[in-house]
C-alpha positions as CSV (number, residue, x, y, z in Angstrom):
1,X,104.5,113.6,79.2
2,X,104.6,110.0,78.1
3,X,107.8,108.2,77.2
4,X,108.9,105.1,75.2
5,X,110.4,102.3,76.7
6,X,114.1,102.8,75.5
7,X,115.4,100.1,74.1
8,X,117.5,97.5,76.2
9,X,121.2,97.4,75.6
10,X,122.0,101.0,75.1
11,X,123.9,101.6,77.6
12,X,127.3,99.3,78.0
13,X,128.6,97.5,81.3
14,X,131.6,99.7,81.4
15,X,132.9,97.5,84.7
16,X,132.6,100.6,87.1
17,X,132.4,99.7,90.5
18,X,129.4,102.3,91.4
19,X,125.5,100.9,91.0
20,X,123.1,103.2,91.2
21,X,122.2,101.8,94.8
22,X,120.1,104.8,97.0
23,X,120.0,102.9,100.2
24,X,120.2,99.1,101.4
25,X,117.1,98.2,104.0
26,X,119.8,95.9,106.4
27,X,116.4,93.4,107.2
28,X,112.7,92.8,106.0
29,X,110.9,89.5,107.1
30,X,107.5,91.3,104.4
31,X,109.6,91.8,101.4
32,X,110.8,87.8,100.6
33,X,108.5,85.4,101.8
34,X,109.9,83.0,103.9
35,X,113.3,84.5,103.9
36,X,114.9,86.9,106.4
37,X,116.6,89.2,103.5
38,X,117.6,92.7,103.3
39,X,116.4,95.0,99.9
40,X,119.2,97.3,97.6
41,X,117.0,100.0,96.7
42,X,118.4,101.0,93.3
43,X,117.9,104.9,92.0
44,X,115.6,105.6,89.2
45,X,112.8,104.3,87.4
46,X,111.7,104.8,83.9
47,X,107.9,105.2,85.1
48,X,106.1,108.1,87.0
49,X,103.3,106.2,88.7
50,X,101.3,108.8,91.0
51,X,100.6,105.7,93.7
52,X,104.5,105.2,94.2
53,X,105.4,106.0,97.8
54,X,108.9,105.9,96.7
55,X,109.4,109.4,94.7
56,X,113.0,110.1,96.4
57,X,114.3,107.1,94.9
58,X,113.2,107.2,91.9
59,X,113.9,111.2,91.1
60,X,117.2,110.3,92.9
61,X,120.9,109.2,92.0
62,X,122.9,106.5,93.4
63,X,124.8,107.1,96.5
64,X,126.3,103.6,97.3
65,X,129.4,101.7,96.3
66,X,129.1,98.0,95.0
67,X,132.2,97.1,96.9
68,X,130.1,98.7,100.2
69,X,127.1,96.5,99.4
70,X,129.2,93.7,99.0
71,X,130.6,93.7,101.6
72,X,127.9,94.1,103.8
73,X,126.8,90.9,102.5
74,X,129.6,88.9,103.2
75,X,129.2,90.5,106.8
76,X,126.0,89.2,106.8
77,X,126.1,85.6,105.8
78,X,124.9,82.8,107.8
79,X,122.4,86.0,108.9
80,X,120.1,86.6,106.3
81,X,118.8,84.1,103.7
82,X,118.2,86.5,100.3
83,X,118.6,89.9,98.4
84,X,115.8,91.7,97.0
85,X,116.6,94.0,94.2
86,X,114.2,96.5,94.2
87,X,113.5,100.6,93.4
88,X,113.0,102.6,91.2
89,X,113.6,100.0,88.7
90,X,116.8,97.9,89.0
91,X,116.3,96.1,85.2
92,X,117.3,99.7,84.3
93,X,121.0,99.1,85.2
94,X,123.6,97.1,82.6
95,X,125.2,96.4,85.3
96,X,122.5,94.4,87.3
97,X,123.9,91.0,86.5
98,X,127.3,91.3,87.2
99,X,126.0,92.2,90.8
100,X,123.8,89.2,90.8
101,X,126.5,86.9,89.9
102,X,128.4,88.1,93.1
103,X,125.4,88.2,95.0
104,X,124.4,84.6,94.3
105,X,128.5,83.6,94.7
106,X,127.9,84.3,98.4
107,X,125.0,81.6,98.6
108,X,121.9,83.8,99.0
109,X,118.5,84.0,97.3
110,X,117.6,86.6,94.8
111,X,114.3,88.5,94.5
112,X,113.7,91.1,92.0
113,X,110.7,93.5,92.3
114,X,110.1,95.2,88.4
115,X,107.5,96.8,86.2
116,X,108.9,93.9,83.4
117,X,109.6,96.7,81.0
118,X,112.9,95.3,80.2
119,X,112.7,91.7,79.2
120,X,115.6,90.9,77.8
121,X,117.3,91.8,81.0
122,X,115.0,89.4,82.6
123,X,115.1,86.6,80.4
124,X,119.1,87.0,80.7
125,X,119.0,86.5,84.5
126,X,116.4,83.8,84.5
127,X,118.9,81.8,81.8
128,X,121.5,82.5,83.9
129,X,120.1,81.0,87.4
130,X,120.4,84.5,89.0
131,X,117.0,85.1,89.9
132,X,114.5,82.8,92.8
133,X,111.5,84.6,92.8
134,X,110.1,88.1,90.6
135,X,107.1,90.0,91.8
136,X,106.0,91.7,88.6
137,X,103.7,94.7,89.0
138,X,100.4,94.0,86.2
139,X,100.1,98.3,86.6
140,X,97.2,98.3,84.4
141,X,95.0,97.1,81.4
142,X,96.5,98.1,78.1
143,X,94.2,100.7,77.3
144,X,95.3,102.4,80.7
145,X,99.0,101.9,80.9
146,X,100.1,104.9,79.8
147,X,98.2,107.0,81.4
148,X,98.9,105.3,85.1
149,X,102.9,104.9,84.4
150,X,103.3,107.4,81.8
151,X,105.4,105.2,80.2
152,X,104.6,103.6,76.6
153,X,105.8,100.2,77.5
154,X,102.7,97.8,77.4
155,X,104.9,95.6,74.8
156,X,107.7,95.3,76.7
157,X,105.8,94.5,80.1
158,X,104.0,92.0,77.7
159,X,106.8,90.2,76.7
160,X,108.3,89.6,80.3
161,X,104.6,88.4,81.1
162,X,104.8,85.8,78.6
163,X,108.3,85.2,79.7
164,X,106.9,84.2,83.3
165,X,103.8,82.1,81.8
166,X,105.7,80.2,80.1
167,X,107.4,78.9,82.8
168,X,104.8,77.2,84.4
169,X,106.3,77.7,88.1
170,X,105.7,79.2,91.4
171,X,108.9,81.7,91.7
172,X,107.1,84.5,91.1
173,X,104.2,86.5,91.7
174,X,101.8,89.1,89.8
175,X,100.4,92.1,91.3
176,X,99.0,95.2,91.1
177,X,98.3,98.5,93.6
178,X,94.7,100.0,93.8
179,X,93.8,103.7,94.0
180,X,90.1,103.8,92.9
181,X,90.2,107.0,91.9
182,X,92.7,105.6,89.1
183,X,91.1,102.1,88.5
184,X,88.2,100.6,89.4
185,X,86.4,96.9,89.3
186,X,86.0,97.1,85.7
187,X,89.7,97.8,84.9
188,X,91.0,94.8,87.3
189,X,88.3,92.5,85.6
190,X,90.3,92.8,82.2
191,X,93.5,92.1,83.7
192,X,91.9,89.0,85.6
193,X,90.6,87.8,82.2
194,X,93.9,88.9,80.4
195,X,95.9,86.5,83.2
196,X,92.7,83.6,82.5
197,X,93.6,84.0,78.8
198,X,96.9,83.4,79.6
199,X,96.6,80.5,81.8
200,X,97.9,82.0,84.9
201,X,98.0,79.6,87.6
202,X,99.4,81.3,90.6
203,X,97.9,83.9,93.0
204,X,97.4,87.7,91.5
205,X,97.5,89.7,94.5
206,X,95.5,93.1,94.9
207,X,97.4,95.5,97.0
208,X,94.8,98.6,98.2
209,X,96.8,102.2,98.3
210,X,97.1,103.4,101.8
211,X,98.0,107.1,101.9
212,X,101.1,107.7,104.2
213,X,101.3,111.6,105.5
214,X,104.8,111.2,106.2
215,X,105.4,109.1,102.8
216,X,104.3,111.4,100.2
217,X,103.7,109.8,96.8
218,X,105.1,110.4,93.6
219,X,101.9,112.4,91.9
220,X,101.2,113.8,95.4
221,X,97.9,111.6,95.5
222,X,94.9,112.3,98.3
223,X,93.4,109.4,100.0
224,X,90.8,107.5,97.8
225,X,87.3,109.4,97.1
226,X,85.6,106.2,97.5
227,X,86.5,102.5,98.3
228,X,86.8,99.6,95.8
229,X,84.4,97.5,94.8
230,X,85.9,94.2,95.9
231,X,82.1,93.0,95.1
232,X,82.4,93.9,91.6
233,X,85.5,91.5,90.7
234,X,84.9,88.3,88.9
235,X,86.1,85.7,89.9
236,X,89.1,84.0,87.8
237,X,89.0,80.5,86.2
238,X,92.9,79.4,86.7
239,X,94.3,81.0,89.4
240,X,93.2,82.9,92.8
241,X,92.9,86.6,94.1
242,X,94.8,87.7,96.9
243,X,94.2,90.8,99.0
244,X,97.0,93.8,101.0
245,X,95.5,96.3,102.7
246,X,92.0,95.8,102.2
């Protein structure tokens, strides 16, 4: 079934000291480049890609305590360098900037991983100084956005990559995950010229699906039927292609 994007703001920041936090990864050197950080894994996520290797936490509920997370980070200063906010989708959450704020009070980095389906939210944090560095996941071309997240959202993920554009900076980066049997060369060649429209300057990194038998995914996908056809990409005018897992 395909959903809207619900609107942003509905929900109020009531103060309550629980976040929707599913687990906290204590280290990751992968996750933030250049930055020995630790990821908050926030609970739910308003699409139901079939890639995701995630499906617990985004069919789960919160199970952590802000003050708990907290304070793990003031255990851990001088230790690690940076947060990443990650999911599920954390822009889901009213209360995401109020954690920030504390977050960033304690001197470290932040890095949020989203599907830009909440803009306002982003542009918020951005204004605010709360965010270093966004991976946004470019899931597919418009004409196949739906059908990949099942979410009717291409507007909203539109807007946030405008937002990013516009900026003209190198704190963030664009990417999207490959299962052939869900897009092929053809597909990623309209995103690459939708990011050359655009004037994308950074890198767009391809990141191939690797099935996991002890990580199922979210749609319960088999391994690909047949590789990609890294052949059959063009080859962007502004900006340069990066490859995971290939």
């Amino acid at each position: 079934m395909l959903r809207s994007a619900e609107p942003e703001g509905v929900a109020a920041d009531t103060g309550q000291r629980v976040l929707p936090v599913y687990a906290v990864t204590p280290f990751t050197m992968l996750d933030y480049p250049g930055k020995a950080a630790c990821i908050v894994w926030l609970a739910g996520c308003n699409m139901r890609c079939a890639y995701c290797h995630n499906p617990q936490i985004v069919r789960g509920k919160g199970r952590g305590e802000i003050g708990k997370v907290l304070a793990f980070l003031e255990r851990r200063r001088g230790l690690l360098d940076g947060v990443v906010l990650s999911g599920g989708e954390a822009t889901l959450y009213p209360g995401l900037l109020s954690f920030a704020q504390q977050v960033k009070a304690m001197g470290y980095a932040i890095k949020l991983d989203t599907n830009g389906t909440r803009p306002t939210t982003i542009r918020t944090m951005l204004a605010a100084n709360m965010l270093d560095s966004i991976a946004l996941d470019f899931k597919a071309p418009p004409e196949k956005f739906q059908a990949i997240t099942g979410l009717q959202g291409w507007s909203e993920f539109s807007e946030t990559l405008n937002l990013l554009l516009a900026r003209r900076d190198q704190s963030y980066e664009i990417r999207t995950t490959i299962h052939s049997d869900l897009l092929d060369a053809q597909d990623v060649n309209a995103i690459i010229a939708a990011l050359d429209a655009r004037r994308y300057a950074g890198v767009y990194y391809l990141q191939n699906f690797k099935a996991d038998n002890e990580r199922p995914t979210l749609g319960a996908l088999r391994p690909q039927s047949r590789p990609f056809d890294v052949a059959a990409l063009a080859t962007p005018k502004n900006f340069r292609l990066a490859f995971r897992n290939f």
